[in-house]
RODREN-113127 format. One record per residue: x, y, z of N, C-alpha, C, O, CB in turn; residue number from 1; residue in one letter. Coordinates in steps of 0.05 Angstrom, whole numbers. Glycine has a CB too. Example, Ala and Ser with C-alpha at 12.3 -4.5 7.8 and 13.67 -1.06 7.14 Angstrom:
BEGIN
ATOM   n_east   n_north     n_up   ca_east   ca_north    ca_up   c_east   c_north     c_up   o_east   o_north     o_up   cb_east   cb_north    cb_up    nr   rest
ATOM      264      -114      156       246        -90      156      264       -66      156      285       -66      169       226        -89      181     1      A
ATOM      257       -45      142       273        -21      143      258         1      157      268        23      161       282        -12      114     2      S
% end
This chain:
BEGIN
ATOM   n_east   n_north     n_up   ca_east   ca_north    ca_up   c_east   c_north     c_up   o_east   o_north     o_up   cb_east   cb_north    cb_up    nr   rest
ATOM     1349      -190     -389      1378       -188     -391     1385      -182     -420     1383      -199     -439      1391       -214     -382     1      X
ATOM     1393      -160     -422      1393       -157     -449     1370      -153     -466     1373      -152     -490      1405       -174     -457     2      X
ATOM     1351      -152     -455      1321       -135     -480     1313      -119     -466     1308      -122     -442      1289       -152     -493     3      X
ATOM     1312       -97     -482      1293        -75     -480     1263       -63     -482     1256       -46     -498      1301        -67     -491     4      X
ATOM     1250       -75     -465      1221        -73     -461     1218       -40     -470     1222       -23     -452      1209        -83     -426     5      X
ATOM     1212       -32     -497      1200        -12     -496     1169       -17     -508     1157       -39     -512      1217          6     -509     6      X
ATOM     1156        16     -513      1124         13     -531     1142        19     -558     1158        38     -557      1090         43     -522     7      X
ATOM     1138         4     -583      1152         13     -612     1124        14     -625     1103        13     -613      1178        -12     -630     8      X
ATOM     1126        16     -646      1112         22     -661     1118        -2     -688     1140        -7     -697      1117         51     -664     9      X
ATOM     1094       -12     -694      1099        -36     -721     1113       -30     -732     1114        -6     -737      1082        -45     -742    10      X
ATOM     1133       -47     -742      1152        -59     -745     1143       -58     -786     1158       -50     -804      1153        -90     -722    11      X
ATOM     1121       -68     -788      1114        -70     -819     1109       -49     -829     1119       -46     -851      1094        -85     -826    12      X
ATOM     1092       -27     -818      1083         -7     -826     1091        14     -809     1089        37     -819      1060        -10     -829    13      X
ATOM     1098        13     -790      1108         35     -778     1083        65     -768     1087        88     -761      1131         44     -802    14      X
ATOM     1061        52     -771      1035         81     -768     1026        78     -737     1015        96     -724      1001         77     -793    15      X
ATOM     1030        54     -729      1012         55     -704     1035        41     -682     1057        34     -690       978         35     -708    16      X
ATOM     1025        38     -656      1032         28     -637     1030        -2     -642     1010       -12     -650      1019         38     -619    17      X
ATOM     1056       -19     -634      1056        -49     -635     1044       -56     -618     1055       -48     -597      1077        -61     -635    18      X
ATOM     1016       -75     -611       995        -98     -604      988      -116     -614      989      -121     -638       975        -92     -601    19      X
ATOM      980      -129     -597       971       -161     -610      947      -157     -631      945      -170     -652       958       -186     -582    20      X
ATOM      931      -139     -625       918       -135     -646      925      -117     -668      918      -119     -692       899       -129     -638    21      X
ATOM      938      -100     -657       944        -83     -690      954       -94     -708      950       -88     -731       963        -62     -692    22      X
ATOM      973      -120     -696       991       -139     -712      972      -154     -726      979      -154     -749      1010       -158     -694    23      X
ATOM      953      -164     -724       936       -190     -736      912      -176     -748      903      -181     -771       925       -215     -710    24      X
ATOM      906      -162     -736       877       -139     -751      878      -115     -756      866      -108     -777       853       -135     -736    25      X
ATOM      891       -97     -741       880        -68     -763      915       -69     -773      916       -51     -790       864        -25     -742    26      X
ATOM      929       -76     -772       957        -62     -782      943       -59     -820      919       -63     -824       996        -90     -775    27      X
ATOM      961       -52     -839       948        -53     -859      966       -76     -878      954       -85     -897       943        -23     -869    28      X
ATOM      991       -85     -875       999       -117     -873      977      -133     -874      965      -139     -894      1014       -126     -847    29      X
ATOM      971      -142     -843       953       -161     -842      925      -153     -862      917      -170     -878       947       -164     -812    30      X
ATOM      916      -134     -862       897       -131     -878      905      -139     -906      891      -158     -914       889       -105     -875    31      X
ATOM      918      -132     -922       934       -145     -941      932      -177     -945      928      -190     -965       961       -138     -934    32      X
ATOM      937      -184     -923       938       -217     -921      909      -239     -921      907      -263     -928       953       -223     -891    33      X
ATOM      885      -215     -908       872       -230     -898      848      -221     -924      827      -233     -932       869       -227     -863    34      X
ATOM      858      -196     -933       844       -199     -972      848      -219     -984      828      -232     -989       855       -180     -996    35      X
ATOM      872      -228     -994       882       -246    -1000      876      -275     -992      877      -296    -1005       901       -240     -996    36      X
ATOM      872      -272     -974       851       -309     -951      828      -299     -967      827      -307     -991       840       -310     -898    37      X
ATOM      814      -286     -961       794       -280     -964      786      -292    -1005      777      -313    -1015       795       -246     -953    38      X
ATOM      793      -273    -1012       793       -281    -1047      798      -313    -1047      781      -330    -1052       824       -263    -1067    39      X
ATOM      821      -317    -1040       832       -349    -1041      813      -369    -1026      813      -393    -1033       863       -352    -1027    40      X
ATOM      801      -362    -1009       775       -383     -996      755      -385     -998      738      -397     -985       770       -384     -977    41      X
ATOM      756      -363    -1028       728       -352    -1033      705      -350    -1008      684      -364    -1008       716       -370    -1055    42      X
ATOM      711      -332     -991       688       -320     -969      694      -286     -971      711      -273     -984       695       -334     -930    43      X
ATOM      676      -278     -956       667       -245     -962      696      -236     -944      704      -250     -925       628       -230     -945    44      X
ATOM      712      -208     -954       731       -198     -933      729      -198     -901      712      -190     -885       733       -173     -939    45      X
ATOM      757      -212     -900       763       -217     -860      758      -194     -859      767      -176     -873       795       -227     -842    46      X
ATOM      732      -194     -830       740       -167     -819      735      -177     -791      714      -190     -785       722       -139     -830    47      X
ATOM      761      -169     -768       754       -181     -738      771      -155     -726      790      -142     -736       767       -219     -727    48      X
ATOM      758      -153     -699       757       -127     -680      769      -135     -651      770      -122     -631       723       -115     -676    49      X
ATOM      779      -171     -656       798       -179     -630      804      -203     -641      793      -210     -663       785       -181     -598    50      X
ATOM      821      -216     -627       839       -239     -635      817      -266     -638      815      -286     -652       865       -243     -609    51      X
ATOM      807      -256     -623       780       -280     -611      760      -281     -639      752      -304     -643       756       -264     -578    52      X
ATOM      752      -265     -654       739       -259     -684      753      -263     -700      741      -269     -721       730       -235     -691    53      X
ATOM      788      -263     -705       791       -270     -719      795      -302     -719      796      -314     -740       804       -253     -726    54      X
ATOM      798      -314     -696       809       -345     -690      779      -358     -700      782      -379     -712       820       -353     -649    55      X
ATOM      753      -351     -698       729       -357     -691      717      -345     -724      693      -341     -727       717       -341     -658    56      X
ATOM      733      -342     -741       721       -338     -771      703      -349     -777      680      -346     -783       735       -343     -791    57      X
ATOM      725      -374     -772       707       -399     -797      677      -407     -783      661      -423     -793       729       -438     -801    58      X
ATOM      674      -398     -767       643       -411     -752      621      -400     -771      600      -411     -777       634       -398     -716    59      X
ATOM      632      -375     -780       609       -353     -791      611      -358     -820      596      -347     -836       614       -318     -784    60      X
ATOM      635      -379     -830       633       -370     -859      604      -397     -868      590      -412     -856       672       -375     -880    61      X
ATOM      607      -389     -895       583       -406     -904      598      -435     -925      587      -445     -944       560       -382     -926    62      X
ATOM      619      -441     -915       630       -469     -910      620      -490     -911      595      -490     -909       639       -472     -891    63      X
ATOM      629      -509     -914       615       -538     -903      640      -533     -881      655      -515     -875       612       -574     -926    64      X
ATOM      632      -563     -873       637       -571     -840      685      -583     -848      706      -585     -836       600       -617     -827    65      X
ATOM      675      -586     -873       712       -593     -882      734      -561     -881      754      -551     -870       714       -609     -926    66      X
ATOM      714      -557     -902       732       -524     -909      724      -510     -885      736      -489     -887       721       -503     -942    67      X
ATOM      712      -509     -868       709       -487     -836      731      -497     -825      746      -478     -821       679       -490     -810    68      X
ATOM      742      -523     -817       766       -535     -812      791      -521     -827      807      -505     -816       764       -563     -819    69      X
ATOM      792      -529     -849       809       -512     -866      823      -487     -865      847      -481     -864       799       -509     -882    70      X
ATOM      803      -475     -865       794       -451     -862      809      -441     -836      831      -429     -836       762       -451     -860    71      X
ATOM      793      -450     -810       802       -452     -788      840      -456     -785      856      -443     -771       783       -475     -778    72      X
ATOM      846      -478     -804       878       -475     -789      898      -455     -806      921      -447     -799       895       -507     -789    73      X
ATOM      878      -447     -836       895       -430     -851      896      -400     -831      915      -387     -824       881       -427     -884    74      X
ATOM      871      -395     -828       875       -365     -806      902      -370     -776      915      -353     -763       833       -358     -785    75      X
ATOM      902      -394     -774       923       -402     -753      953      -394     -764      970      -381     -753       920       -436     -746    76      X
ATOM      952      -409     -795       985       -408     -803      981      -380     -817     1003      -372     -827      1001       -437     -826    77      X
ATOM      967      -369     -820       968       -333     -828      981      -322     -809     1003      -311     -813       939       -314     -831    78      X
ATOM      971      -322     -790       983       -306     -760     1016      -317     -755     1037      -305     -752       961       -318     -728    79      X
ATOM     1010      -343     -754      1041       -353     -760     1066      -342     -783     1091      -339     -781      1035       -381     -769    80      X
ATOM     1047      -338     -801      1068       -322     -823     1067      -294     -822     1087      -284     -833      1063       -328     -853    81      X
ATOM     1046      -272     -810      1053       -254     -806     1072      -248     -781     1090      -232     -782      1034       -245     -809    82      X
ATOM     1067      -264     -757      1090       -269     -735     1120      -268     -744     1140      -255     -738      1086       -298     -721    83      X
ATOM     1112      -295     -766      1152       -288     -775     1157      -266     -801     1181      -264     -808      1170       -325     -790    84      X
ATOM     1143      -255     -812      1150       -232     -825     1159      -213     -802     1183      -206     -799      1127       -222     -842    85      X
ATOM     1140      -205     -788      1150       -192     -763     1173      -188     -753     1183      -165     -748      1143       -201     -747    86      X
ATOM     1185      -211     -748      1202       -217     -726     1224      -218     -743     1245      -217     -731      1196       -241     -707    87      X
ATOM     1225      -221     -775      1242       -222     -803     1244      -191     -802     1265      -185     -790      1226       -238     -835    88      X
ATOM     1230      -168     -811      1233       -142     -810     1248      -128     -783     1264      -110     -784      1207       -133     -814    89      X
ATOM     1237      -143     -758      1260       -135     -738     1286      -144     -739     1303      -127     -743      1255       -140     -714    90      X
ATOM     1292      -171     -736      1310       -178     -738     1337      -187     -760     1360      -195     -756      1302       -186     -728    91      X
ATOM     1325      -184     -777      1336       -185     -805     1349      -158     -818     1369      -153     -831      1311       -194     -823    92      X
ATOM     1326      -142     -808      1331       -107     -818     1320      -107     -852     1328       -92     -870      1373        -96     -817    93      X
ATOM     1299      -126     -854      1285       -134     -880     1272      -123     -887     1274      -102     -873      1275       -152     -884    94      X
ATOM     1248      -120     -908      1222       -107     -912     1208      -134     -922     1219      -151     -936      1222        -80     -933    95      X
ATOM     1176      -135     -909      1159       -148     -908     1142      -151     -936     1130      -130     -942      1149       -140     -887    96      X
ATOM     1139      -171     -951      1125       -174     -972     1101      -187     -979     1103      -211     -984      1137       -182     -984    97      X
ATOM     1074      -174     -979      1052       -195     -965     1054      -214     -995     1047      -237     -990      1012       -177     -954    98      X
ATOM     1059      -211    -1015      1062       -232    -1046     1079      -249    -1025     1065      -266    -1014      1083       -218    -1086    99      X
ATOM     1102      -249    -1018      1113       -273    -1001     1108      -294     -988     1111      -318     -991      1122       -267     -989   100      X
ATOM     1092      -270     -958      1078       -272     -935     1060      -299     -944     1062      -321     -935      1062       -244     -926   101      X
ATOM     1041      -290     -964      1021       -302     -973     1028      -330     -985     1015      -350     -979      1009       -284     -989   102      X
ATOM     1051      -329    -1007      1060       -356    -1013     1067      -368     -992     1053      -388     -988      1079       -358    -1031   103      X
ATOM     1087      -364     -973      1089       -384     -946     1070      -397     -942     1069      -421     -943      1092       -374     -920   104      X
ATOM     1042      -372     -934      1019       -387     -917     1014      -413     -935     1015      -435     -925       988       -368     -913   105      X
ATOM     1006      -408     -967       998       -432     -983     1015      -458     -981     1008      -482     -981       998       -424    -1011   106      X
ATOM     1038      -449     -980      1064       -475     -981     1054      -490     -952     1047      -513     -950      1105       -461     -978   107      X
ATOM     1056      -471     -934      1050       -483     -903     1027      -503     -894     1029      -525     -884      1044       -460     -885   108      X
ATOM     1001      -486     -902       979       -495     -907      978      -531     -923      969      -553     -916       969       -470     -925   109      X
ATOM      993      -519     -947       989       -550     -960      996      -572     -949      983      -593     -950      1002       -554     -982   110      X
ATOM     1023      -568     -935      1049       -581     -922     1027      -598     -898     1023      -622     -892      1079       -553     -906   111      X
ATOM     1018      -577     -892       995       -580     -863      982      -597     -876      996      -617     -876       973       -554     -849   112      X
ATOM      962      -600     -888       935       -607     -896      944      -636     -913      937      -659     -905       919       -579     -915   113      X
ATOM      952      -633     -926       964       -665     -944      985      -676     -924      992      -699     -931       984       -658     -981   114      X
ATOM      999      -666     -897      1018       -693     -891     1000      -691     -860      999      -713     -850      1064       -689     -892   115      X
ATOM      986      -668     -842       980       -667     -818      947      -673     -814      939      -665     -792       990       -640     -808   116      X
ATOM      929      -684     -826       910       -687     -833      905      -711     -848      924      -721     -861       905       -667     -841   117      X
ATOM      874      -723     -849       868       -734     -854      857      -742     -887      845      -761     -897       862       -730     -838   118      X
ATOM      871      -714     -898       864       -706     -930      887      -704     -940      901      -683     -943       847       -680     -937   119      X
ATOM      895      -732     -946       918       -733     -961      918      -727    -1001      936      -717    -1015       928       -763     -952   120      X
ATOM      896      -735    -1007       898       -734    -1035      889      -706    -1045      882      -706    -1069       881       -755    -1047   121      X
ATOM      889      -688    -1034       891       -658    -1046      922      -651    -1064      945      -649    -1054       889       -635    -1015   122      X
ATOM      916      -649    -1090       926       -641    -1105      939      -607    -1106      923      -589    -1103       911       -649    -1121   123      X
ATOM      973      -600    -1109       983       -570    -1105      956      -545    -1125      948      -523    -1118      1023       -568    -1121   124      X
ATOM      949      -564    -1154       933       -539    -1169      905      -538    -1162      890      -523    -1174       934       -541    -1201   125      X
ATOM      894      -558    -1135       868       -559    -1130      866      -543    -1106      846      -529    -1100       859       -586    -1126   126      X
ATOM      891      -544    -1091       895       -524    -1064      898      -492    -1079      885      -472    -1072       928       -534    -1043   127      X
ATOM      912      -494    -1093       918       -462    -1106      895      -450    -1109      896      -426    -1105       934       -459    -1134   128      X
ATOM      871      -459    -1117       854       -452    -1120      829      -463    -1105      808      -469    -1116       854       -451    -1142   129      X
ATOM      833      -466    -1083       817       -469    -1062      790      -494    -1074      766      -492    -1070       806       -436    -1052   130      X
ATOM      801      -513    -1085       784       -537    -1093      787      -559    -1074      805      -575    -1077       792       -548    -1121   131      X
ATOM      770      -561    -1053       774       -580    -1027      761      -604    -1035      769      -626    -1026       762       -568     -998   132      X
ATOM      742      -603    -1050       727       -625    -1052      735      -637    -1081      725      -658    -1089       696       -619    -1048   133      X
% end
């Protein structure tokens, strides 16, 4: 009632057809974002070829058993913040900023991890720089 089920084309970049995967893995946004994880979690560049590889990262990284957790819910609130960039560029009539995108995830992340978790004494300049222990 009132939406228009069409096929569009991303919304961020505008090059390809909108999917669940183009959105989270090849768009070049997300790629943007998941350099950025990547550097910041110090592990080798995300690279995943379905939703299922990218949810299933942290198994492969070379982690301990805290930061694979970590790890694990930051790729969760990535998708989450590229979702609402998304849905901000449609509905807003905005343009998408992964420098933004990316501060959210950290704010979110922290918000998560020091009040939703069991690791409360993580410090904002120990998270900025991915110091878990």
């Amino acid at each position: 009632m009132g939406i228009i089920n069409q096929a569009a084309t991303c919304p961020l970049y505008g090059c390809e057809t909108e999917t669940v995967d183009h959105l989270f893995i090849s768009c070049q946004f997300a790629d943007l974002i998941w350099q950025k994880v990547s550097r910041w979690c110090h592990i080798p560049t995300i690279y995943a070829f379905s939703i299922k590889d990218l949810l299933e990262i942290h198994k492969f990284s070379r982690l301990g058993l805290l930061e694979k957790k970590i790890l694990q819910g930051i790729i969760i609130i990535a998708c989450w913040c590229i979702w609402l960039a998304r849905n901000k560029v449609i509905f807003s009539v905005s343009r998408a900023c992964a420098e933004d995108v990316f501060s959210d995830l950290k704010s979110m992340g922290f918000f998560w991890l020091k009040h939703r978790s069991s690791f409360h004494s993580i410090g904002w300049s120990n998270w900025c720089k991915f110091v878990i222990m």
